[in-house]
C-alpha positions in Angstrom: -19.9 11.4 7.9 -18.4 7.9 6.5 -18.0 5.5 9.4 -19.0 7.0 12.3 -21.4 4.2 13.0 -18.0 1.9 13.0 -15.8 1.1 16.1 -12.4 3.4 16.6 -10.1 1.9 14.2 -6.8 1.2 15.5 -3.7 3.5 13.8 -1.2 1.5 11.8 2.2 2.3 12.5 5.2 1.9 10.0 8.6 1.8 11.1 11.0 3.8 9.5 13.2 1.3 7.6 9.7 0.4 6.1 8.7 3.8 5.2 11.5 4.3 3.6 11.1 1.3 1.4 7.3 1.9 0.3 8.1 6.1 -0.3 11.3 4.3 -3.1 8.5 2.0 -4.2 5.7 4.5 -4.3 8.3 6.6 -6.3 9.3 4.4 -8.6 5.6 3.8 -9.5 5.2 7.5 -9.7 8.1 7.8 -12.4 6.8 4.2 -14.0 3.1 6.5 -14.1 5.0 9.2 -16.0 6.5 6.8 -18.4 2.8 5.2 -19.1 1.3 8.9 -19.0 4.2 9.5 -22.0 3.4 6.0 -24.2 0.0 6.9 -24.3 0.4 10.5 -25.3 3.1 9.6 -27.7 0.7 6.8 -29.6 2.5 3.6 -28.5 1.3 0.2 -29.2 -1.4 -0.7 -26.7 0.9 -3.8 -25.6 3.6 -1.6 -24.6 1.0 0.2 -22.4 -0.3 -2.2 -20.7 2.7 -3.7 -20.1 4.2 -0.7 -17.9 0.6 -0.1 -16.5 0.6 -3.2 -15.5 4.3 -2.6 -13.8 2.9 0.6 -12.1 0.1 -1.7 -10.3 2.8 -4.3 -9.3 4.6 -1.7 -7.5 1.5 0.2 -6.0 0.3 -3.4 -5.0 4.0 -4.2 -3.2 3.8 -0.5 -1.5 0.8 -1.8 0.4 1.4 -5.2 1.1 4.6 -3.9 3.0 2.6 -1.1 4.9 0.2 -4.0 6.4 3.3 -6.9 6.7 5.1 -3.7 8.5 2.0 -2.8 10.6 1.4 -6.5 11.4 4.4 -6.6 13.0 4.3 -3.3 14.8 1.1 -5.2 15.9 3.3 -8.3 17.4 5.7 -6.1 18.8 3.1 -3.7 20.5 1.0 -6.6 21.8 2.0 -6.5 25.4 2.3 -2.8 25.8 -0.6 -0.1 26.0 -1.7 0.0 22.5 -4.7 -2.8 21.8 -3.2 -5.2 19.0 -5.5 -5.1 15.9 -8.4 -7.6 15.6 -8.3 -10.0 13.2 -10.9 -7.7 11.4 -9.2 -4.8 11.3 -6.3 -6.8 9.8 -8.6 -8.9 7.2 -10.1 -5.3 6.0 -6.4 -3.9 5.6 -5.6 -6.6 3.0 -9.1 -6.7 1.2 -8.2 -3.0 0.2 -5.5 -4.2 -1.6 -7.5 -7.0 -3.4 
């Protein structure tokens, strides 16, 4: 099994204002996918393609910086109750997924 030689990793919590914002963005980057899915079936100018694909990785891209800024926080906020903050680790690996 993956991981099992690696430490518990700690869960990251998004609010609910937050989720709300990443499920509109992950949306609109699931109807941006459709449109890009379309072009290339329809034979449009590579440009155009890439264009919009590269629209639909903006959006993924700002889905997930806003789960980790929101868990981050939830971090801060958490730090003096019962949950262990994350490490600095755990937080550097969160962003490298994105890169």
């Amino acid at each position: 099994m993956e991981g099992t030689s690696e430490a518990q990793e700690a869960p990251v919590k998004v609010d609910e204002d937050s989720v709300n914002a990443v499920l509109n963005r992950l949306r609109r980057a699931q109807g941006q996918l459709a449109g890009v899915i379309a072009m290339i079936e329809a034979g449009r100018d590579c440009k155009d393609v890439v264009t919009q694909l590269a629209a639909v990785s903006r959006a993924l891209d700002r889905a997930g910086f806003k789960i980790v800024a929101s868990g981050m926080r939830q971090c801060m906020a958490n730090a003096d109750e019962s949950q262990a903050p994350m490490t600095e680790e755990e937080l550097e690996k969160l962003f490298l997924a994105l890169a």
